[in-house]
N, C-alpha and C positions, 0 to 999 in steps of 0.2 A: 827545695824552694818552698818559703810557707805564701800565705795569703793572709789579707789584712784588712778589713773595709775602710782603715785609714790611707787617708796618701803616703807614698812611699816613701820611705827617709833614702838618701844618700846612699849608695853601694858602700861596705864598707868588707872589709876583710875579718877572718872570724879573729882576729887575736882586735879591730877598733880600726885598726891603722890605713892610710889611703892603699886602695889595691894594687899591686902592682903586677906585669906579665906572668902566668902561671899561678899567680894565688890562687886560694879558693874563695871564692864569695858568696855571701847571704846576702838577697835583695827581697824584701816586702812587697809583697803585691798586692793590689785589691783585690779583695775577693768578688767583687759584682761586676761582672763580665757585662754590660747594657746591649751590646752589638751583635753579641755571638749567636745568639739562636732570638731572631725576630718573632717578637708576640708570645714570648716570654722570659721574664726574668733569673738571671743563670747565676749563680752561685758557685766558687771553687771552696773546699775545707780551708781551715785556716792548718790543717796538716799536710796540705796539699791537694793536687786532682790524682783521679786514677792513672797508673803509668803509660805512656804512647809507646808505640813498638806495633808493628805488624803482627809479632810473635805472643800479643798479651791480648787474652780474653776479657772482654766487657761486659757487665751483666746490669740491667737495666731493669728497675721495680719503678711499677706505673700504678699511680693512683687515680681511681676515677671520681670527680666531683663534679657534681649536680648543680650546683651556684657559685656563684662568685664569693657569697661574702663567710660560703665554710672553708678557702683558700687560708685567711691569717693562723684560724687556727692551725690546721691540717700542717700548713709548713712548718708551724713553729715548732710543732709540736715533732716533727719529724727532723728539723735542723739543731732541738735540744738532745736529743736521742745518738744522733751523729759526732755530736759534740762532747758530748758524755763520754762516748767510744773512744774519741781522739784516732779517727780512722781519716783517709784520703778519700773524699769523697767530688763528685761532682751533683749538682742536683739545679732544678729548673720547674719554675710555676710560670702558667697562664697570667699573663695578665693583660688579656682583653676581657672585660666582662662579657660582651655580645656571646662570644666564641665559646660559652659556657652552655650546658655540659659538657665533657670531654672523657673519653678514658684516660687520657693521659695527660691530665691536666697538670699534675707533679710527677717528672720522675726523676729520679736516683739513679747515678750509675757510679759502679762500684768496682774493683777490681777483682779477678775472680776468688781469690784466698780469701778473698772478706764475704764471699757469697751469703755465709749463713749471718751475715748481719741483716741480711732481709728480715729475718724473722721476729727480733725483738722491735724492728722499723714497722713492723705492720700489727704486732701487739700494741703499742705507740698511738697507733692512729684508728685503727679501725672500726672503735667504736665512736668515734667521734662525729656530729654530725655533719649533714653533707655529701657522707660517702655513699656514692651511688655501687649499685649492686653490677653491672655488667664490665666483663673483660674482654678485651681482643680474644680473638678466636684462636690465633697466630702465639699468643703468650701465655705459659703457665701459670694458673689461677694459684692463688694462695688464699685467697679469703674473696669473699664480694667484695669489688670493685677494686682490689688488689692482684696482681701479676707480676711473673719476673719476666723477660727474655735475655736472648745473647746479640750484645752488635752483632751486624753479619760481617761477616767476611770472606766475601765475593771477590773475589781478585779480576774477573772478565773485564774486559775493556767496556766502559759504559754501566756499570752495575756498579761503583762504588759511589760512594757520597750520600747515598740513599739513608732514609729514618729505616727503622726495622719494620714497620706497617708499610710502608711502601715497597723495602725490599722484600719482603716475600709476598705479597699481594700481587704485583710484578711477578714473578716468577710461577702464581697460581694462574696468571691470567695465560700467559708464554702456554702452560700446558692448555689450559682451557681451548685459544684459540689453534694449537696443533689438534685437536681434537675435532672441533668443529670444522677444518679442512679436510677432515679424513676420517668420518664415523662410519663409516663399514669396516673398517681395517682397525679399527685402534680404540682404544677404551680411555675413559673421561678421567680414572681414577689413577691409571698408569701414567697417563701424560701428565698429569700434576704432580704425581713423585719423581718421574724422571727430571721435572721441571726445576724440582725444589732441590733436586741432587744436584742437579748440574749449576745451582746458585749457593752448593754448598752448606746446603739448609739437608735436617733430620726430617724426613715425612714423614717417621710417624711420630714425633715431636717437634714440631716448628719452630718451637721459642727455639731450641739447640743448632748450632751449628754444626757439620762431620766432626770439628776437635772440640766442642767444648765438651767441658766436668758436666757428668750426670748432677743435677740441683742437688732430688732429695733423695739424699743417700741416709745410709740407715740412721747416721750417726746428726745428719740433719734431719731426718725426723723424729727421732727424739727431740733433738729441743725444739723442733716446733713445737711437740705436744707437752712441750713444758712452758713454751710462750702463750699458747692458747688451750690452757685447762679446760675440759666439758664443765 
């Protein structure tokens, strides 16, 4: 299924002809979701979104911006990069000005096989101004004010639905206050990795989930360091 910021034409069948039971069909979509994620504007590729499935890994690059009005470039500049690709992408910008700075003022999520298109995504933008220097603590840094993570995927009754800064934040807190119930007996740094195990999160890398891909493997840092020459 593509996406299309035009309105949709007509279902039609891939040979033209009106569809009938069991055909296969191609329908056009917008590409600009308005409702989907409140207080900010959401984008699907015009090759489509990243795949749904419980069994499909999510990977998430967040851009942090300092002002409102370094968003036009920053997106575009990151929605040409995308496009160039011809990759399935989903992506979403701020657009309340008040609500400015953010770390995650832009982010990109991606499927996991396209991971390493983070890399030439933040050669793209990074020097561009506006970009602020700080990342979630919780996400894989790549550059200043650049990071990746993994959706999470918490299966516990009550833990899904969550952003990734919430869900593991949540899960830091869960340890924090089992700690503070029982500091003669228990340790602050344990209870927050058991916490994060049991939310299915990597302590000692947070952006990962227990099944996602290691990011940067050898063969992705190489081209990183072919995206950003010394």
């Amino acid at each position: 299924m593509t996406s299309a910021p035009e309105a949709a034409e007509p279902v039609a069948s891939a040979e033209g002809a009106a569809p009938v039971a069991g055909a296969r069909v191609v329908a056009e979509l917008p590409a600009v979701r308005p409702a989907l994620s409140p207080g900010f504007l959401l984008v699907d590729g015009v090759h489509g979104r990243p795949a749904d499935g419980a069994d499909r890994e999510l990977l998430r690059m967040y851009v942090h911006l300092r002002y409102p009005d370094a968003a036009p470039r920053v997106w575009g500049a990151l929605l040409a990069e995308l496009a160039a690709r011809s990759v399935p992408y989903r992506a979403k910008v701020l657009s309340r000005p008040w609500a400015y700075p953010r770390r995650d003022a832009i982010v990109v999520y991606l499927d996991a096989d396209l991971a390493d298109v983070v890399f030439p995504l933040a050669a793209a933008v990074h020097r561009l101004p506006g970009i602020g220097a700080d990342t979630s603590v919780f996400a894989q840094r790549l550059l200043p004010g650049l990071a990746v993570a993994w959706e999470p995927r918490d299966t516990r009754p009550g833990w899904g639905g969550q952003s990734f800064g919430q869900h593991r934040a949540a899960a830091v807190a869960e340890g924090v206050v089992r700690y503070a119930a029982d500091r003669e007996r228990t340790d602050l740094a344990r209870e927050i990795a058991a916490s994060l195990r049991g939310a299915a999160a990597d302590p000692e890398e947070p952006a990962r989930n227990h099944s996602s891909p290691g990011l940067l493997t050898a063969t992705l840092l190489t081209l990183r360091s072919t995206s950003f020459p010394s």
